[in-house]
N, C-alpha and C positions, 0 to 999 in steps of 0.2 A: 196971498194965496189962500181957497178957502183951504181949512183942514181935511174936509172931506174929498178936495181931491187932488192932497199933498203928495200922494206916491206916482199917484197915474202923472202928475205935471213931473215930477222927478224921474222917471223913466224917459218918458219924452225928450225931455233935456241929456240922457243916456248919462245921469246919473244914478248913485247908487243908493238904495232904499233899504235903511236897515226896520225891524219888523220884529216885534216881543209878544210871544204865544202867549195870551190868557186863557187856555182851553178847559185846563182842570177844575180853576180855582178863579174862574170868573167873578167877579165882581168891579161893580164902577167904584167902587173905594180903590181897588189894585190897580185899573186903569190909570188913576187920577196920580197914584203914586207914580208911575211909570212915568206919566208925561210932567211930575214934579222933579225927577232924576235927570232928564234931559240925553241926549244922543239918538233917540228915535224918532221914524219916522212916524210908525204906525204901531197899532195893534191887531192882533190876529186871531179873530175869534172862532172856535170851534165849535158846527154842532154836528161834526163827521163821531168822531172818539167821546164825544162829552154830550151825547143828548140829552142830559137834562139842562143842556143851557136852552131856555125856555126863549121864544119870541120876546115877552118882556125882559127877560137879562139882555136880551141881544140889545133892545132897543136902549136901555137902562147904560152899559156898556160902550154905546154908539155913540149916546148924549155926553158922555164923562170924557170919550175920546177926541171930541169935538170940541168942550171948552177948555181939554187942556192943550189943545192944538197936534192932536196928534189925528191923522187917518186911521180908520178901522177898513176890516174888510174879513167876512164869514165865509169860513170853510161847511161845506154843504154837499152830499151826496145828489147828483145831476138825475132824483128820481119824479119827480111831477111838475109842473107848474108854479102851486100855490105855494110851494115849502123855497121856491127859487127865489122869487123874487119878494117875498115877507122880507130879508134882511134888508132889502134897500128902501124898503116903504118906511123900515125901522129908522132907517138915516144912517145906518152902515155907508161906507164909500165904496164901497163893493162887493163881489164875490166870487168865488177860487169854488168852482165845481170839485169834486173828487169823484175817483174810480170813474173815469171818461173811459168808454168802450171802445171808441173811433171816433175818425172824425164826422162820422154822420150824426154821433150822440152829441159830439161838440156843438155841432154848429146847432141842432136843438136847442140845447141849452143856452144856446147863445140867444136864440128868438125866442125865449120865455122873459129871457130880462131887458129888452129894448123894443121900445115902441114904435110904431110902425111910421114910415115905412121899411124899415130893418128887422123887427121883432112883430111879433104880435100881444106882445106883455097888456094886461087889461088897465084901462084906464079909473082909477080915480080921486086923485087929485088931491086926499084931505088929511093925508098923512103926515109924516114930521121930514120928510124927504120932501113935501112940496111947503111947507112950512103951514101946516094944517089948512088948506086952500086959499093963502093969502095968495100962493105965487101963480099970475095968470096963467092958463090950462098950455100955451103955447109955448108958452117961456120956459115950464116944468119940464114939458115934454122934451123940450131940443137940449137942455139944462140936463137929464138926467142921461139922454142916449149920448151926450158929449162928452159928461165928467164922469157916470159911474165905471170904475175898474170892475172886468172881468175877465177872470183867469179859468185855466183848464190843467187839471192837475196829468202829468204824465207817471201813470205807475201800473199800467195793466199792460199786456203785451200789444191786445190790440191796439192802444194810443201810441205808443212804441214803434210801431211799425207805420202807423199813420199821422207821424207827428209833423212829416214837412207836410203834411196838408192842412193838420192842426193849426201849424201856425200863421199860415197863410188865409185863414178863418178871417174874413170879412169884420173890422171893429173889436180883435181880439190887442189886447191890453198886455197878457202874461201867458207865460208857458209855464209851470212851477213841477220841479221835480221831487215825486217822494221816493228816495234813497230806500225805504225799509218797503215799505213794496214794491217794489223794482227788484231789490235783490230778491224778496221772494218768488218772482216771477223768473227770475234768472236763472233759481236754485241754487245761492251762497244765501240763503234767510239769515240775516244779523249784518250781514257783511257788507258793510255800506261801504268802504274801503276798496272792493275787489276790484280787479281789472275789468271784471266784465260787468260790475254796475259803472265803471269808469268811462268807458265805452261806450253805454250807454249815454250818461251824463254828456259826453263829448261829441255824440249824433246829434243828441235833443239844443246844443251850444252851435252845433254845424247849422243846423235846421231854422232855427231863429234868428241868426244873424243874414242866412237868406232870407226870412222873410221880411227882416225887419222889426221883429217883435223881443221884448222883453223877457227872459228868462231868470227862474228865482230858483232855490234852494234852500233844506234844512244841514245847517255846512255840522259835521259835528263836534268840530273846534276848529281851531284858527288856521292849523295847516290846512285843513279842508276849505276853507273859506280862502284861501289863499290861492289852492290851487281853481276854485271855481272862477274866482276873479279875475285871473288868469285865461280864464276862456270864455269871459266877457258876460257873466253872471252880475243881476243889476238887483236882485231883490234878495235878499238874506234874511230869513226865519231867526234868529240868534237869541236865545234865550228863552226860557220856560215858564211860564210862572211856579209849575210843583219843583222845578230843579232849585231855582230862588227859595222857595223854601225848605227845604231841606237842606240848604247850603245854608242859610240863617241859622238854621237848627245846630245843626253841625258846629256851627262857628260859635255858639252860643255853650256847647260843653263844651268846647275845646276851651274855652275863656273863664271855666270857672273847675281848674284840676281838682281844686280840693272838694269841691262839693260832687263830681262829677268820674271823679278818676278816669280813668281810659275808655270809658262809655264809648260807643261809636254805631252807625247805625249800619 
């Protein structure tokens, strides 16, 4: 299986796809570590929260993810064209839109990153995604609208309310729920816990299992991850790359009392 399209074939198969946020603290040294550690599937790059990860980190990122056999896939605000589909030309294995409007925004977004006749995404061929034009024009094109993963993130009200159309979106991949804006669209801000981000979470699980399509989540520890699995969640966010260090850190005075006494961050 290639790496680049380890999650989308693991969905398919209605298994489960775990997934290590590099957003902070990107780098293809941290990626490579990750996929040296083993248990994941992918990594999940951000340039929603973290824009200075640059087109070349993504790409840089992409490549590290790939020879350690892990999928990547870039989280991206669904605002132009050219900013959509830059991560797949990178060799990303995909991409997860955020702040989706509707599903009229969705399904835009969807025809920026697949080639016609499904998208209208621009054709050129010389990239590290067609393997810098080795891979005949024909082969690229069916190759890339086949294998790349694209997700549509649910966290604004109108996706909310338009999500069983969302996911019934023609070649959609994933649903992925963001928990912290979602509650603040609800009015509990923080409260990823509530009954009525739960609610939601449990419409957006109802909605996707009718359509057929994959639903992920950021769980934010194990009960949560427990309970989502429970309602047939196949993609799990788990782990951070700043939380990893700062747990390092942490772990690092705690290991040395006498130089360090009860220091704590």
């Amino acid at each position: 299986m290639a790496a680049t399209a380890r999650i989308k074939s693991l969905l398919q198969s209605g298994k489960v796809a775990r997934v290590f946020n590099c957003g902070q603290f990107l780098s293809h040294k941290f990626v490579e570590i990750i996929g040296h550690h083993g248990g994941y599937d992918g990594v999940f790059i951000d340039q929603e929260h973290a824009p200075g990860n640059s087109a070349m980190d993504v790409e840089f990122a992409a490549l590290a993810a790939s020879a350690s056999g892990l999928d990547s896939f870039v989280r991206r605000p669904a605002t132009d064209y050219a900013s959509a589909m830059a991560p797949l030309e990178a060799g990303a294995g995909g991409v997860l839109f955020s702040m989706i409007r509707d599903a009229d925004h969705a399904e835009e977004a969807m025809q920026w990153v697949k080639f016609r006749p499904r998208g209208n995404r621009g054709l050129f061929g010389a990239n590290r995604d067609a393997r810098y034009g080795l891979t005949p024009v024909q082969k690229y094109v069916t190759k890339a609208n086949t294998e790349s993963l694209v997700g549509m993130q649910i966290e604004t009200q109108g996706a909310l309310d338009d999500v069983g159309k969302i996911a019934k979106i023609a070649d959609l991949d994933l649903v992925f729920v963001g928990p912290h804006d979602l509650s603040q669209v609800l009015g509990v801000t923080g409260e990823v816990d509530h009954p009525l981000v739960w609610d939601a979470i449990t419409k957006v699980s109802a909605e996707c299992k009718d359509a057929g399509v994959a639903w992920g989540v950021v769980p934010k520890d194990d009960e949560y991850a427990k309970r989502a699995l429970d309602l047939g969640c196949q993609v799990f966010l788990a782990g951070h790359d700043f939380a990893a260090i700062h747990a390092g850190i942490q772990q690092t005075l705690q290991a040395y009392p006498s130089l360090f006494g009860e220091t704590s961050g």
